[in-house]
Structure formats: C-alpha cells, structure tokens
FIVEX-673478 format. One record per residue: x, y, z of N, C-alpha, C, O in turn; residue in three letters. Coordinates in nm, 2 decimals. Each point is the difference from the previous one (the first is absolute). Layout:
<rs>
- n_c1/n_c2/n_c3/ca_c1/ca_c2/ca_c3/c_c1/c_c2/c_c3/o_c1/o_c2/o_c3/residu
- X/Y/Z/X/Y/Z/X/Y/Z/X/Y/Z/ALA
...
</rs>
This chain:
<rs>
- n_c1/n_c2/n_c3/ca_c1/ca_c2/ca_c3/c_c1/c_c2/c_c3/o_c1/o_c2/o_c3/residu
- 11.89/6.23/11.53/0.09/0.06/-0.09/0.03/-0.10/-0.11/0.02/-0.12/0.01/UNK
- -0.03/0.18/-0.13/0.05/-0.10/-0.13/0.12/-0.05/0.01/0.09/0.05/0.06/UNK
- -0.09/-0.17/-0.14/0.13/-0.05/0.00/0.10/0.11/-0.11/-0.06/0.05/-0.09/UNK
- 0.15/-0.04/0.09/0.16/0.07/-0.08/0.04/-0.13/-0.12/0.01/-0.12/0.03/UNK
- 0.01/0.17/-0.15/0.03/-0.08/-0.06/0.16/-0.02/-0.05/0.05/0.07/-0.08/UNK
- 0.01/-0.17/0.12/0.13/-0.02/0.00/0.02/-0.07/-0.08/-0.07/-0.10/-0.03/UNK
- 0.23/0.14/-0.05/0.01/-0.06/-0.10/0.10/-0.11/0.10/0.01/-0.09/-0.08/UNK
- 0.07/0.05/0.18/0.03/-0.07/0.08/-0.07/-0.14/0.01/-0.11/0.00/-0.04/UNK
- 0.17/-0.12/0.10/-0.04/-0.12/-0.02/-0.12/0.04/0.13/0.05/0.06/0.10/UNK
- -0.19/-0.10/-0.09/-0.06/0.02/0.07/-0.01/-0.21/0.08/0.02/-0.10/-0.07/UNK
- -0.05/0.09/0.24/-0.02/-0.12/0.05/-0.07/-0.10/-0.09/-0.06/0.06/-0.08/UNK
- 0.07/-0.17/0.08/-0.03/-0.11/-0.06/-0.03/0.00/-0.14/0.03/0.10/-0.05/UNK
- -0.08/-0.18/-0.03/0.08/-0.07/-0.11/-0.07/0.11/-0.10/-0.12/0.04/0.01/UNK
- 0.22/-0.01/-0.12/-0.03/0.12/-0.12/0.08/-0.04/-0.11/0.13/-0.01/-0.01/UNK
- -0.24/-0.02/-0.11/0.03/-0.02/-0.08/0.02/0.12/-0.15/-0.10/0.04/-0.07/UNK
- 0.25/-0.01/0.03/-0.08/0.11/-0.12/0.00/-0.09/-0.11/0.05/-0.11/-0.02/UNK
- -0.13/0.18/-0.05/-0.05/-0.03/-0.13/-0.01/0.15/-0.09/-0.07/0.09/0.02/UNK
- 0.18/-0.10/-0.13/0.03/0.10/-0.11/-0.12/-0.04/-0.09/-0.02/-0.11/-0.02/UNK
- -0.04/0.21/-0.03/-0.09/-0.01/-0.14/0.13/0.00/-0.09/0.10/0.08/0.02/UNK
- -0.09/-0.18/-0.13/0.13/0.03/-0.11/-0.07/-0.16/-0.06/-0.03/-0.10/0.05/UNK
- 0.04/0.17/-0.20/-0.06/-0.10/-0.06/0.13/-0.09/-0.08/0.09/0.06/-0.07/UNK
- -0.11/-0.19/0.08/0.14/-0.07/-0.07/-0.07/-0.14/-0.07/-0.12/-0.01/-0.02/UNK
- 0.22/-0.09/-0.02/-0.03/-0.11/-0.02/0.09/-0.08/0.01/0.10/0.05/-0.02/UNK
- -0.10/-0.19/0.07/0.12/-0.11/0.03/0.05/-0.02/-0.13/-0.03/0.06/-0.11/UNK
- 0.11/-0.16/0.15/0.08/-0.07/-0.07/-0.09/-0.07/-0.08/0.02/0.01/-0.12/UNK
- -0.12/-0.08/0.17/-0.10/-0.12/-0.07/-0.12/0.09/-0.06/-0.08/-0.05/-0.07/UNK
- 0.09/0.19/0.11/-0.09/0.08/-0.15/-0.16/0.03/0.11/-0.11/0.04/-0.04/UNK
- 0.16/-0.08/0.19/-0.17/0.09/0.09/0.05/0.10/0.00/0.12/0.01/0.00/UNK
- -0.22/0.11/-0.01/0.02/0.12/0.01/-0.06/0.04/0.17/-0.12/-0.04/0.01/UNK
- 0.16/0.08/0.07/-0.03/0.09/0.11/0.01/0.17/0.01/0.08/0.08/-0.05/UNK
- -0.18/-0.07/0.12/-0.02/0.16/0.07/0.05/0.01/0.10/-0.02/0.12/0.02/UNK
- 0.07/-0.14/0.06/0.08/0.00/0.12/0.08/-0.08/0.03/0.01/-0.11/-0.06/UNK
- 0.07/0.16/0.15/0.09/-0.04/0.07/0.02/-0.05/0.15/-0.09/0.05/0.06/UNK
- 0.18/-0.14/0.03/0.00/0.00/0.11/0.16/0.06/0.04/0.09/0.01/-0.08/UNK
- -0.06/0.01/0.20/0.12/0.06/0.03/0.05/-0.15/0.08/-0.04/-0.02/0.12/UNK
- 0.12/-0.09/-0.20/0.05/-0.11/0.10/0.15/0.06/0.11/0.11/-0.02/-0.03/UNK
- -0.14/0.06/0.10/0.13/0.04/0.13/0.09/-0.09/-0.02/0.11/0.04/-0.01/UNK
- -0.15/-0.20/0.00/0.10/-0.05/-0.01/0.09/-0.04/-0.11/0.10/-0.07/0.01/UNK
- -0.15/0.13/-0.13/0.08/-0.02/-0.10/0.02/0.13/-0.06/0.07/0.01/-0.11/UNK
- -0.12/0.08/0.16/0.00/0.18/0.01/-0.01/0.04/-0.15/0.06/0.09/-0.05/UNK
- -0.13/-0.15/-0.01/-0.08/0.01/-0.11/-0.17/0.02/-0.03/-0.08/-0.01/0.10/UNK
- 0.03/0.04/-0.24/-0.13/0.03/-0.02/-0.02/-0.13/0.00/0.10/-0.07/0.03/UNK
- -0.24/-0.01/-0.09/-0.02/-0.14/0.00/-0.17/0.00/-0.08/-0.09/0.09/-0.01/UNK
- 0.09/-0.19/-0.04/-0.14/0.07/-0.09/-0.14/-0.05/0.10/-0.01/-0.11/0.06/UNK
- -0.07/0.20/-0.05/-0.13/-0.04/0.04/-0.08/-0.06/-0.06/-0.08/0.09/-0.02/UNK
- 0.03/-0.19/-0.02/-0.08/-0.02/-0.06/-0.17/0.03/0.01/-0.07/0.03/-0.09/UNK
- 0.02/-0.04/0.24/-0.17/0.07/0.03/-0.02/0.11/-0.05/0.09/0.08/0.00/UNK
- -0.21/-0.06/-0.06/0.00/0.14/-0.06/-0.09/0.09/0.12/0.00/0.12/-0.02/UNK
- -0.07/-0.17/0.13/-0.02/0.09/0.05/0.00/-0.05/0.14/0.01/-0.12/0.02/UNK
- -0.02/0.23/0.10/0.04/0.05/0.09/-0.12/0.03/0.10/-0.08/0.07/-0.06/UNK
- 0.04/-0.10/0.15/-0.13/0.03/0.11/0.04/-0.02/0.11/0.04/-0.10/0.05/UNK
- -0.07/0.28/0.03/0.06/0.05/0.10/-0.06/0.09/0.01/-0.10/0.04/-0.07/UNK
- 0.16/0.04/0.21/-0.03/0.14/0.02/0.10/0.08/-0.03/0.12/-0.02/-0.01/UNK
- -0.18/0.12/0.00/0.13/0.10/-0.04/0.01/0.10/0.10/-0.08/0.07/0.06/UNK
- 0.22/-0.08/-0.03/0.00/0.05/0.18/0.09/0.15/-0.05/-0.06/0.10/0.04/UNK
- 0.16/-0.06/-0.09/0.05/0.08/-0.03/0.06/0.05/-0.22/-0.01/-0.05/-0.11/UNK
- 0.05/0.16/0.17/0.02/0.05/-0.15/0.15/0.04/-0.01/0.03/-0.04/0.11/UNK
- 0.06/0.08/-0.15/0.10/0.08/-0.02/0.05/0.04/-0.10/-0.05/-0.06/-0.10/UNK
- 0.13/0.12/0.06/0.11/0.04/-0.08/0.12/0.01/0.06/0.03/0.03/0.12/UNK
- 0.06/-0.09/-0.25/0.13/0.08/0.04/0.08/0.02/-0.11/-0.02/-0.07/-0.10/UNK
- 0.10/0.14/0.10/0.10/0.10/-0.13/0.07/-0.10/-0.05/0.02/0.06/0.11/UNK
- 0.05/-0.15/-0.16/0.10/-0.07/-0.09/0.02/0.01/-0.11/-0.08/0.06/-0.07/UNK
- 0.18/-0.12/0.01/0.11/0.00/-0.07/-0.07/-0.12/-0.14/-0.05/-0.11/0.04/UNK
- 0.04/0.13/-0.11/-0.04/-0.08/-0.12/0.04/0.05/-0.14/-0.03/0.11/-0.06/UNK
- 0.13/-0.23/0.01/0.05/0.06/-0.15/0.09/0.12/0.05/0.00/0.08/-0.10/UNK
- 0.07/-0.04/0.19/0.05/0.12/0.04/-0.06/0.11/-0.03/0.05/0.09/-0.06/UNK
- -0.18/-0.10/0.11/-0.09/0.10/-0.02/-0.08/0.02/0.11/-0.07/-0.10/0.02/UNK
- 0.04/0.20/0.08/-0.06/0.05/0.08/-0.17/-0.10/-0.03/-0.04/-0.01/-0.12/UNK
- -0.02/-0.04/0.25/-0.11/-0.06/-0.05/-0.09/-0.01/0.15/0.07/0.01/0.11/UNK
- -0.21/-0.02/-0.10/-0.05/-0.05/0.09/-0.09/-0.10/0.03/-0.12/-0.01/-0.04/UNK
- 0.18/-0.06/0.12/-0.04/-0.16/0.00/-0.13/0.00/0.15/-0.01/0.05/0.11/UNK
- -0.08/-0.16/-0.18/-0.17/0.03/0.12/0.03/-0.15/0.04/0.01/-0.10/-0.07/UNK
- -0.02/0.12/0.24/-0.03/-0.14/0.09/-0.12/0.00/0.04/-0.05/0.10/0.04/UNK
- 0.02/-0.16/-0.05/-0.12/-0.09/0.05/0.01/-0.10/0.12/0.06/-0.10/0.00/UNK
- -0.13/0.14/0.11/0.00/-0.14/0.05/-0.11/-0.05/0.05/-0.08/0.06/0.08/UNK
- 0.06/-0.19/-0.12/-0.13/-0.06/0.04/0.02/-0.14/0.05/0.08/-0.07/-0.06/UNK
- -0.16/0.02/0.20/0.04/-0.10/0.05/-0.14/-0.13/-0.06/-0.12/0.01/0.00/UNK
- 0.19/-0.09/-0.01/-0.06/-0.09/-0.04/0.00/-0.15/0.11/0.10/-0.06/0.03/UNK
- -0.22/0.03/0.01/0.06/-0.09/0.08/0.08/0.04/0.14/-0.02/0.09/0.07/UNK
- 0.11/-0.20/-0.05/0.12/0.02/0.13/0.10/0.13/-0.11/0.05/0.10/0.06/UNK
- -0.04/-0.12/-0.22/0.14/0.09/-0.04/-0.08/0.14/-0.06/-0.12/0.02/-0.04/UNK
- 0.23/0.05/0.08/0.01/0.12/-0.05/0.07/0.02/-0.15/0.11/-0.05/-0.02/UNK
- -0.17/0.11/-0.06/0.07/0.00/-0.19/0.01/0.17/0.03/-0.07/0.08/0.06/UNK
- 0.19/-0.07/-0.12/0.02/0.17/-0.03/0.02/-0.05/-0.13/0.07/-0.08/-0.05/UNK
- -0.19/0.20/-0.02/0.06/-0.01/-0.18/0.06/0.14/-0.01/0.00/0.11/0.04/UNK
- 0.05/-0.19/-0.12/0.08/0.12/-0.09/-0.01/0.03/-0.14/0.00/-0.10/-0.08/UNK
- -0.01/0.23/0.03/-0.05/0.04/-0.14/0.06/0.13/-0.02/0.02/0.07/0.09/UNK
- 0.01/-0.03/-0.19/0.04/0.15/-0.06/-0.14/0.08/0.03/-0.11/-0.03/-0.05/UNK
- 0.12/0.15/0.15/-0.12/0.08/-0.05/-0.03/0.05/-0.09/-0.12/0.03/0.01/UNK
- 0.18/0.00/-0.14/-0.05/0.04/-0.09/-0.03/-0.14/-0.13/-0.08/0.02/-0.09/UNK
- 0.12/-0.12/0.09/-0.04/-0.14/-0.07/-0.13/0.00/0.01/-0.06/0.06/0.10/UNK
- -0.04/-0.15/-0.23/-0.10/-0.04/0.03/-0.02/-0.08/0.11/-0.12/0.01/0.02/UNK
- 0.17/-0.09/0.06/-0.04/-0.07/0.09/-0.03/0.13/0.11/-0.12/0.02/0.04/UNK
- 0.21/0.05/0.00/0.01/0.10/0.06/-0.11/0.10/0.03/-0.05/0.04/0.11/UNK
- 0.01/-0.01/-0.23/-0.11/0.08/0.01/-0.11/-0.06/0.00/-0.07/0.05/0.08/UNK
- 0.01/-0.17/-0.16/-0.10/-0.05/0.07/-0.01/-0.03/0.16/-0.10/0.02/0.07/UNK
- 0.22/-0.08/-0.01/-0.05/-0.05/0.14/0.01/0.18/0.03/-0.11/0.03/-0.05/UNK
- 0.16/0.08/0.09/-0.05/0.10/0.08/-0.13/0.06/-0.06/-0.08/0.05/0.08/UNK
- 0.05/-0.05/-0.21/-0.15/0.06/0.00/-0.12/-0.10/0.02/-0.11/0.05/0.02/UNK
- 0.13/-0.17/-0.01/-0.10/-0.09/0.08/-0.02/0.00/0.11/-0.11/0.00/0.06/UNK
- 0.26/0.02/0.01/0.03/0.02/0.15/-0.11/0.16/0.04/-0.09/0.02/0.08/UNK
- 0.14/0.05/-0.14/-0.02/0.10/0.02/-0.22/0.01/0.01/-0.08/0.06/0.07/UNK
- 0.07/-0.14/-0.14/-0.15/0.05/0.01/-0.09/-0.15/0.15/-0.11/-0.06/0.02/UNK
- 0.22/0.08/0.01/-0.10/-0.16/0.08/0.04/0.15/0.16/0.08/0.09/0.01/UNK
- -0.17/-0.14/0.06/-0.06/0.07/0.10/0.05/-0.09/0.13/0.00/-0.12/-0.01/UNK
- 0.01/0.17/0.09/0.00/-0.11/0.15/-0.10/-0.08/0.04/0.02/-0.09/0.08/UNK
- -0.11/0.11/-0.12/-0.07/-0.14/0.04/0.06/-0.12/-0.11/0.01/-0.12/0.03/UNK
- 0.01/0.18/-0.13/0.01/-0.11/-0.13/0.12/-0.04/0.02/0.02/-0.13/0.00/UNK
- 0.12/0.21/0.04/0.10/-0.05/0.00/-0.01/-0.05/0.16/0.11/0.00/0.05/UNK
- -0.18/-0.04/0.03/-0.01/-0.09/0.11/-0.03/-0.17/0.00/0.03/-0.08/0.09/UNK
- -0.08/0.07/-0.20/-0.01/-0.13/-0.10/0.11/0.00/-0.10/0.06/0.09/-0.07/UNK
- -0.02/-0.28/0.07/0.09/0.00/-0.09/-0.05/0.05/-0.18/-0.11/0.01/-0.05/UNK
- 0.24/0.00/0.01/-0.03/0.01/-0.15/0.10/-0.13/-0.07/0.08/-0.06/0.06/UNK
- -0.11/0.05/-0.20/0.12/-0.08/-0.05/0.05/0.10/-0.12/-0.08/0.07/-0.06/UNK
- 0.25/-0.08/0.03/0.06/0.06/-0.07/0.02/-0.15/-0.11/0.02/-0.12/0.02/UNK
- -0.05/0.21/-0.14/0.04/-0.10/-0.09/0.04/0.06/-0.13/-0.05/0.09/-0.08/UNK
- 0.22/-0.19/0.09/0.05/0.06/-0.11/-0.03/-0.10/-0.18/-0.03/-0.11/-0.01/UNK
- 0.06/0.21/-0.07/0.01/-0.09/-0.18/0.10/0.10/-0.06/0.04/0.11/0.04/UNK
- -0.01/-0.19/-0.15/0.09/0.11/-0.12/-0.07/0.04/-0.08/-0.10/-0.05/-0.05/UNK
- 0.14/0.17/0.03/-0.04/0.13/-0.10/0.03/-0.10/-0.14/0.03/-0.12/-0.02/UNK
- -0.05/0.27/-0.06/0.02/0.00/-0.12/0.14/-0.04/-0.05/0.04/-0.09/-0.08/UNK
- 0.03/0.18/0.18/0.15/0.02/-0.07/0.09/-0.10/0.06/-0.06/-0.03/0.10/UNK
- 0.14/-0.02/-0.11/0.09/-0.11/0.06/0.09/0.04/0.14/0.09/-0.05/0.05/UNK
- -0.17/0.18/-0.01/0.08/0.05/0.14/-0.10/0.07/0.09/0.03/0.03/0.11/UNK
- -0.13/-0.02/-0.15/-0.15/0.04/0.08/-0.06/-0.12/0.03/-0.03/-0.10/-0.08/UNK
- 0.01/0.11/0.22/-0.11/-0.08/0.13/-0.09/0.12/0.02/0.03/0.11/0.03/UNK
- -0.17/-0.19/-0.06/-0.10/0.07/0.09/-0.02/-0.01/0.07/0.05/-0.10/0.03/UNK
- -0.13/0.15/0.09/-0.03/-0.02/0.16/-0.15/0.03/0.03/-0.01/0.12/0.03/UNK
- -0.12/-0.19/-0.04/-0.12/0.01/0.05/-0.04/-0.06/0.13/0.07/-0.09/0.04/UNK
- -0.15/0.12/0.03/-0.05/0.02/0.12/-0.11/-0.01/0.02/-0.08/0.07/-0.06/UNK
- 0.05/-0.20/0.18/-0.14/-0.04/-0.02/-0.03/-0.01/0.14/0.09/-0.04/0.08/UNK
- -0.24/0.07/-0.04/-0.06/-0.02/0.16/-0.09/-0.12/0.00/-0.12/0.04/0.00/UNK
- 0.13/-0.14/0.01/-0.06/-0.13/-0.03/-0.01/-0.04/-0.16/0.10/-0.05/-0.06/UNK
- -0.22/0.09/-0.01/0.01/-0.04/-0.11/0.00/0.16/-0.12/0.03/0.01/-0.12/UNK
- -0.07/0.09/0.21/0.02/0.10/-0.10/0.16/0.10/-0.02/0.10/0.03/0.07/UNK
- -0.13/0.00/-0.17/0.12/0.06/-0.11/0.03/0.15/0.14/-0.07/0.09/-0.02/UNK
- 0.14/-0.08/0.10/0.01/0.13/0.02/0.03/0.12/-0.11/0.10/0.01/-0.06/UNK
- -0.21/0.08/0.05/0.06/0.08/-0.15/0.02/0.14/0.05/-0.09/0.08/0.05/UNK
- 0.23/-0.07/-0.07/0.08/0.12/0.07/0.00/0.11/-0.04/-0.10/0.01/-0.07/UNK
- 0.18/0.13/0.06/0.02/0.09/-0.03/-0.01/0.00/-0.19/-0.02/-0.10/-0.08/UNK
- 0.02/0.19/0.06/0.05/0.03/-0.18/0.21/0.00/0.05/0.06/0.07/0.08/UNK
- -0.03/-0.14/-0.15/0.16/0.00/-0.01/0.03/0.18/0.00/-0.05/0.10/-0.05/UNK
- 0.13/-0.12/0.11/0.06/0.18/0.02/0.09/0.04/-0.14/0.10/-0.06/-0.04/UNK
- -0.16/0.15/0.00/0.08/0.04/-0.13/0.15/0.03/0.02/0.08/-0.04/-0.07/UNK
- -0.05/0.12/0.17/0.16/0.05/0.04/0.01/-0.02/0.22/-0.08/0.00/0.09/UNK
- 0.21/0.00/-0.12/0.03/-0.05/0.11/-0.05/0.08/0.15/0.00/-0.06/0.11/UNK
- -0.06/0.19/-0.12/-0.08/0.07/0.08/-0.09/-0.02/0.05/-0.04/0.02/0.11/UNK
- -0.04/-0.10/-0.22/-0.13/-0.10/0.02/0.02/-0.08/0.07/-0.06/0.00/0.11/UNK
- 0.18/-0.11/-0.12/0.01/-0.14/0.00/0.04/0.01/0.17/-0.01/-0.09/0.08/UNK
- 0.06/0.23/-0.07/0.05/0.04/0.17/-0.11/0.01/0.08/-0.01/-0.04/0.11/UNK
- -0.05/0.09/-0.15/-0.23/0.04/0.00/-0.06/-0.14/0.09/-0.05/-0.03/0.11/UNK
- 0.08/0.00/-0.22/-0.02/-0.21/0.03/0.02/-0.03/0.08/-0.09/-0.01/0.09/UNK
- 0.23/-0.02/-0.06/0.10/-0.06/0.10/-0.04/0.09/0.12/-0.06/-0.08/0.08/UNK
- 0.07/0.20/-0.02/-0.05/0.04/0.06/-0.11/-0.05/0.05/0.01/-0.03/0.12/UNK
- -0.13/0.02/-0.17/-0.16/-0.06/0.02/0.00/-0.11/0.07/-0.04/-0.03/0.11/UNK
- 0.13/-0.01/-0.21/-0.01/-0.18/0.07/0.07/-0.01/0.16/-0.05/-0.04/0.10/UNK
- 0.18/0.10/-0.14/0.09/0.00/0.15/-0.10/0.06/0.14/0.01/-0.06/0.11/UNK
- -0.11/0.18/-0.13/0.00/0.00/0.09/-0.20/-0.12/0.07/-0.06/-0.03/0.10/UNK
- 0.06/0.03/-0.18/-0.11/-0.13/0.02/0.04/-0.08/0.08/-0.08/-0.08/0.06/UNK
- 0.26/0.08/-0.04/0.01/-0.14/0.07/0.09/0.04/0.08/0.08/-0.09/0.04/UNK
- -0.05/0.23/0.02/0.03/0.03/0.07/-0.04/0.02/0.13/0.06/0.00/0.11/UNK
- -0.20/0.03/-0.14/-0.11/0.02/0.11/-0.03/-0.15/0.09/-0.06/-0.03/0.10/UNK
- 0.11/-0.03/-0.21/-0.04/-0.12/0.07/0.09/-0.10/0.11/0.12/0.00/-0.01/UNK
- -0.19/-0.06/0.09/0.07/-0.07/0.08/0.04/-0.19/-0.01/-0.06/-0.06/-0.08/UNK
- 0.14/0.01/0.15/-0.01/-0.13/-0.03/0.00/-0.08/0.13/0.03/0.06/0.11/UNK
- -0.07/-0.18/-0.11/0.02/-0.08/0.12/0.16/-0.09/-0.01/0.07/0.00/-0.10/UNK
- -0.05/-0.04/0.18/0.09/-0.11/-0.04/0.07/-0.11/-0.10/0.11/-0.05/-0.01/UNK
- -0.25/0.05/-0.04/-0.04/-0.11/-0.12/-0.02/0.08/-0.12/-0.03/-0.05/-0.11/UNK
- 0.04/0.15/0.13/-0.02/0.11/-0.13/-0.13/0.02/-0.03/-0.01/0.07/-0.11/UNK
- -0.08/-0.11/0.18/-0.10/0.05/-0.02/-0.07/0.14/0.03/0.03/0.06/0.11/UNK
- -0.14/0.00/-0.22/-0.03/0.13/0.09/-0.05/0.00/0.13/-0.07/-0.10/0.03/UNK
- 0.09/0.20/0.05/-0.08/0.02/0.15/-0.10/0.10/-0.04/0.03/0.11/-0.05/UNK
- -0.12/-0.15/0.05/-0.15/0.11/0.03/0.02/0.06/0.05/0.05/-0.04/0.10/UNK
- -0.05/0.20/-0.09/0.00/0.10/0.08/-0.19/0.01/0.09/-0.03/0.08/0.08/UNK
</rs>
C-alpha cells in the first residue's frame, strides 16, 4: 500500500523549506527559506540546491493576501532529514517543480534528483529546475490556465503514489 500524504508532523526529523525570494540585511539575496520552530520564524537559506528523493506531493487550499490560494508540498528526504517545500501552485517555482515532476516516471523518481533554486527576472520570482545527476530534467510545456496546471499535478501525484517506501525512504522494488 502507498504511503498517504499528510500535511501532519510525520516521525523524525523534518525540515520545511518555503520557496520565497528575499535579501538580508547585508544585501544576500535568497530563494528559500527555513521554518526555525524555535524562533517560529522564516530564516534565509542560503544553498541553492537540494538532493533527495521525492517521496510525496500535495496541495492544500490557503489563505494568501486574503485571497483564496493553493499552496504545493513537496516532500523529499534527504539524507537522515525529511524537507517539505513549500511553493504557490500557481507561481513560477510552482509550476516548474510539478511539470518536471510530472514527466519523470518511477523508475526515475526511484533515484535521487536535485532541486535547485535562482531568481527570476522580477524581484519576487524563484525559479525551480530539476536535475537527475548531471542532466536538466526538461518537463512539461508550463500549463497555460489552471485546468492544465491540475493535468500536471495530477501526473505527477499519482507516479508516486503507486509507489512504496522502506523505512529509510527508499523505494521497494515491487
């Protein structure tokens, strides 16, 4: 049976990490974020990328700008830690990780990939590319309207649905 993806603190150690692009005080600019619990604040990331598996997908409905919105988790364990990212599904970061996601297959998503984020153009766009050792994963065509972009997310979700994990998060061979 596949694992259920919960938005719930799952056993041992989980790290989120928000895509949100900013800059310090001293003028680094960052793509991400970390969630410090103990200072219950964002915190800047400085690594720009990420190598793991990607064990689950989700959505969920929130609240942004007081505006109805849907926000995509990610979770991929790296190592002993687990990262759930977080992104707007409809943001560029957003839509590149599910239409990349979306086109990798189970054997491929059985091997790690690395997520790596940069800044866009604009002073509030993070891009998100995706690589399986040294090549470019090159994903879907970006979904023109949100019917699409559901198309996507769908694809990808159930790719890793089917799949199973060991303890360690690794896949089990069927």
């Amino acid at each position: 049976m596949a694992e259920q993806f919960s938005l719930g603190l799952s056993s041992g150690s989980l790290r989120r990490l928000d895509i949100e692009r900013g800059t310090t005080e001293d003028g680094r600019q960052y793509c991400w974020g970390y969630w410090d619990t103990y200072a219950n604040s964002l915190k800047p990331e400085f690594n720009t990328m990420l190598t793991g598996y990607i064990r689950r997908i989700g959505v969920r409905q929130t609240e942004y700008k007081s505006k109805k919105s849907n926000q995509l988790l990610i979770e991929v364990l790296a190592g002993p830690t687990s990262y759930r990212i977080k992104a707007g599904l409809e943001s560029a970061a957003g839509k590149n990780l599910v239409c990349a996601i979306a086109v990798l297959t189970q054997e491929r998503l059985a091997k790690p990939v690395s997520i790596r984020v940069r800044p866009g153009d604009d002073d509030k766009v993070v891009l998100v590319t995706l690589f399986q050792g040294d090549e470019m994963v090159r994903g879907l065509p970006w979904p023109g309207d949100v019917t699409a972009l559901r198309t996507a997310y769908k694809r990808a979700k159930q790719h890793l649905e089917v799949m199973q994990f060991d303890e360690n998060g690794r896949v089990i061979r069927n």
